[in-house]
C-alpha positions in Angstrom: 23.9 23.7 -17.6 21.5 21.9 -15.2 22.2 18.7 -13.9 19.3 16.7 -14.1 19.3 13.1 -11.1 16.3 11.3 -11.6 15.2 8.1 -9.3 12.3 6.2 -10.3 9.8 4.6 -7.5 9.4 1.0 -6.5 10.4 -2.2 -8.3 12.3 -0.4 -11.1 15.7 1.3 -11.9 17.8 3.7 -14.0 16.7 2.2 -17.1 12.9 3.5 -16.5 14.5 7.0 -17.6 15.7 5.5 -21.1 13.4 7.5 -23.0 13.5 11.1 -21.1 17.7 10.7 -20.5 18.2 11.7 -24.0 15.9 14.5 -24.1 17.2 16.3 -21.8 20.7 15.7 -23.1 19.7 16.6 -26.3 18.3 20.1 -24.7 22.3 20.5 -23.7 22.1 19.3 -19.7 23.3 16.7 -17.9 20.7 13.7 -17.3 22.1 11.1 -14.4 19.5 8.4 -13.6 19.9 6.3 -10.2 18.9 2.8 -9.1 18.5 2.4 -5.9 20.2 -0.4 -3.8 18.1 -3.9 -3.7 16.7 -3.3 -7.1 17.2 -3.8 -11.0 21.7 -4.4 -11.5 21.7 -4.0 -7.6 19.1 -6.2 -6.6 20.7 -8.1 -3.3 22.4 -5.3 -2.0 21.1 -4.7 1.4 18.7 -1.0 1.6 17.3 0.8 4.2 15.3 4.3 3.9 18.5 6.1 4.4 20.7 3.7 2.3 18.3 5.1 -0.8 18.8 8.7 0.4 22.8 8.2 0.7 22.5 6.5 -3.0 21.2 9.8 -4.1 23.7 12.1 -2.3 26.3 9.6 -3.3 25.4 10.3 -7.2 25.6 13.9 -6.9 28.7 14.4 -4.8 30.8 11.7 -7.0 30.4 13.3 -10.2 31.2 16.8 -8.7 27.4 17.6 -10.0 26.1 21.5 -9.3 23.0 23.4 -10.6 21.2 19.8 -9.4 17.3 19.5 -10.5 16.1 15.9 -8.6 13.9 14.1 -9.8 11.3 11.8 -7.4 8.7 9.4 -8.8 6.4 7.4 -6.4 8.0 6.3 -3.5 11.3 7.8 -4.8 9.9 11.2 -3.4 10.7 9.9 -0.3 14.3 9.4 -0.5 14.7 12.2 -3.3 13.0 15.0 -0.5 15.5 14.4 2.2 18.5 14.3 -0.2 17.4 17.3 -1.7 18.1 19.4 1.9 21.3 16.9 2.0 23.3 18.7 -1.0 23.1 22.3 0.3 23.9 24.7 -2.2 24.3 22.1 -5.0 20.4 21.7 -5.3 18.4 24.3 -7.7 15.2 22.5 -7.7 13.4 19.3 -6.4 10.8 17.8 -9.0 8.4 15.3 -7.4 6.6 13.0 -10.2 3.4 11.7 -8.9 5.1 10.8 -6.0 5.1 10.7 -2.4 6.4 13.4 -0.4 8.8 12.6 2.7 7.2 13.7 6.2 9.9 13.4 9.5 9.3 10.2 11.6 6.8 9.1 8.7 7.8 5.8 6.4 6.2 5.0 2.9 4.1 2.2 4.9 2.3 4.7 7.5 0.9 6.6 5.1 -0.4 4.2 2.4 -3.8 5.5 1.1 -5.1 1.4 1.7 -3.7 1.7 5.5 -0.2 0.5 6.9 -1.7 -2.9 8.0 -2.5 -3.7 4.4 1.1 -3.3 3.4 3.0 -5.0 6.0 1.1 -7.7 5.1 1.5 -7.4 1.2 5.2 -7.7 2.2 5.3 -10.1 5.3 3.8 -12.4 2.5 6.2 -12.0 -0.1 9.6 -12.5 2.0 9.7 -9.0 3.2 9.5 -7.4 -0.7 6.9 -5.7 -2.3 5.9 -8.0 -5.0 5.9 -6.4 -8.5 3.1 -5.4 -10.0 1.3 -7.8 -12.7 0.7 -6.0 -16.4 -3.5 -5.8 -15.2 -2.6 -3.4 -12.5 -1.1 -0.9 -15.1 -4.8 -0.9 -16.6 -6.1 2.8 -17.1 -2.8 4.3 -16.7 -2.4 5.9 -20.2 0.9 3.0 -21.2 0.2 0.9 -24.5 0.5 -3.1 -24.1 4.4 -2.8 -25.2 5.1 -0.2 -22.6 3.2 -2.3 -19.7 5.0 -5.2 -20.8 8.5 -3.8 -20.9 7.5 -2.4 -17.0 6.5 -5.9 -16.1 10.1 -7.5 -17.7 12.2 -4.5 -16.0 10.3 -4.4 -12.4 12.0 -6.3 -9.5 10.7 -6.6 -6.1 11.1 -3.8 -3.8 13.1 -4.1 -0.6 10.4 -3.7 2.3 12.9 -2.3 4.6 13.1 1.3 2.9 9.3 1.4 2.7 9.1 0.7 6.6 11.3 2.9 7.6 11.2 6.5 8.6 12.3 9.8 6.7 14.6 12.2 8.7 14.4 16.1 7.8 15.9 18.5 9.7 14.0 22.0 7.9 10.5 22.3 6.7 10.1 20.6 3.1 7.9 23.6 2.2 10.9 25.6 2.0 12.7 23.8 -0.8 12.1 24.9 -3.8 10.3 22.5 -5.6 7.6 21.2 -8.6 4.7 18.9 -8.0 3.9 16.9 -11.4 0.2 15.3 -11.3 -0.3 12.4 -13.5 -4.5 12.7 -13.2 -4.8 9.3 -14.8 -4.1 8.1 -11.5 -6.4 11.0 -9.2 -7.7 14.1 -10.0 -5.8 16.2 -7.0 -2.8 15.7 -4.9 -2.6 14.1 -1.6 -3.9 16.4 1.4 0.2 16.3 2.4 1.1 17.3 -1.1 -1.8 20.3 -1.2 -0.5 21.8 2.0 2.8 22.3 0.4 1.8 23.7 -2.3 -0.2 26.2 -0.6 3.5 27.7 0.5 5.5 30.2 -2.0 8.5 28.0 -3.0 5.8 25.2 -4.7 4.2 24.8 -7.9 1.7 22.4 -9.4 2.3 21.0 -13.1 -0.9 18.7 -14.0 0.1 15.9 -16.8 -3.0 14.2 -18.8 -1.7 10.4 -18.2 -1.1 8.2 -15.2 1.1 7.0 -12.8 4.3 6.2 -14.9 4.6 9.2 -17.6 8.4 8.9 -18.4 6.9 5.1 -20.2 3.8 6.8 -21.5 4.7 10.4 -22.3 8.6 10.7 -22.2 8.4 13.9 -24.3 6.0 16.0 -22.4 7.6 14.8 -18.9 11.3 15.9 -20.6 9.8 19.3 -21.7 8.2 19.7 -17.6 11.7 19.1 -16.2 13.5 21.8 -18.4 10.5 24.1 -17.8 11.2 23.2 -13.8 14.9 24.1 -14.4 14.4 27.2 -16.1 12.8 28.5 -12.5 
């Protein structure tokens, strides 16, 4: 049985997994989603990069969890990279979801496609949070009007301090083992970063025909990727 720990990216929670959970319980694994500290039921709790990488570790080593398949959407493919080389022998496979890909000495903000500056002052503005996104900026992105409203009710802001900060790896992330999902509503091809990898033996590429948020717009599909992914 796989053990399935999925983190969603910034301003939401565990409850963004609601629809793909069951799914893969249903398929006979475990399913464990993780909110990060600072957002959704632990907004307030004080976060740093490696604060979200210790929630992850924290979630697999408390339940005693083996045969682990994370799971890393946007910016939680930051965090969700590092754990992955963090559980040794308790990992089986890292799936990245349209996300970001950790780099050593590199934060979330240095390597924004719209330039670091842009950022820090996106959250300088808002209190030192990334302000939630409005129900416009989901436009083109595949999700019906219910499911960008039930992102916009569920989204908090997102603690800048994890963005800012930089990822720690100690061994190549090529060598993990690990699945790239492209949502090509929201771009065509994968970062430059994310094509390198996948140039390596250990990486694969799984395209998906929506955008940025599929586990709202194509729960399904996204559940049958991840048990493909564990069946590797």
């Amino acid at each position: 049985m796989t053990e399935f720990v999925l983190v969603a990216g910034a301003w939401l929670g565990a409850w963004a997994w609601d629809d793909v959970v069951p799914e893969l319980r249903a398929a006979g694994h475990g399913a464990h989603a993780v909110t990060l500290s600072g957002l959704a039921e632990k907004r307030g709790v004080p976060a740093g990069q490696q604060t979200h990488v210790q929630d992850i570790v924290d979630e697999v080593e408390r339940r005693d969890l083996r045969d682990v398949v994370l799971v890393g959407h946007s910016y939680a493919g930051i965090p969700v990279g590092q754990a992955a080389e963090r559980i040794g022998d308790r990992l089986a496979r890292v799936v990245f979801v349209d996300s970001s890909v950790p780099t050593d000495g590199e934060s979330f903000v240095s390597a924004w496609w719209e330039g670091p500056a842009k950022l820090e002052a996106a959250i300088a503005a808002n209190g030192g949070f990334w302000a939630s996104r409005t129900a416009a900026e989901f436009e083109g992105q595949g999700l019906t009007e219910e499911q960008t409203a039930r992102i916009v009710a569920g989204s908090t802001p997102h603690p800048g301090a994890p963005l800012a900060e930089p990822a720690v790896l100690t061994r190549p992330l090529g060598e993990l083992p690990a699945t790239y999902v492209k949502c090509l509503l929201d771009g065509a091809e994968p970062s430059e970063d994310v094509a390198k990898l996948l140039t390596g033996e250990h990486w694969r590429l799984v395209r998906m025909d929506t955008g940025h948020w599929p586990m709202f717009s194509q729960p399904g599909e996204l559940a049958r990727i991840l048990l493909d992914a564990s069946a590797e």
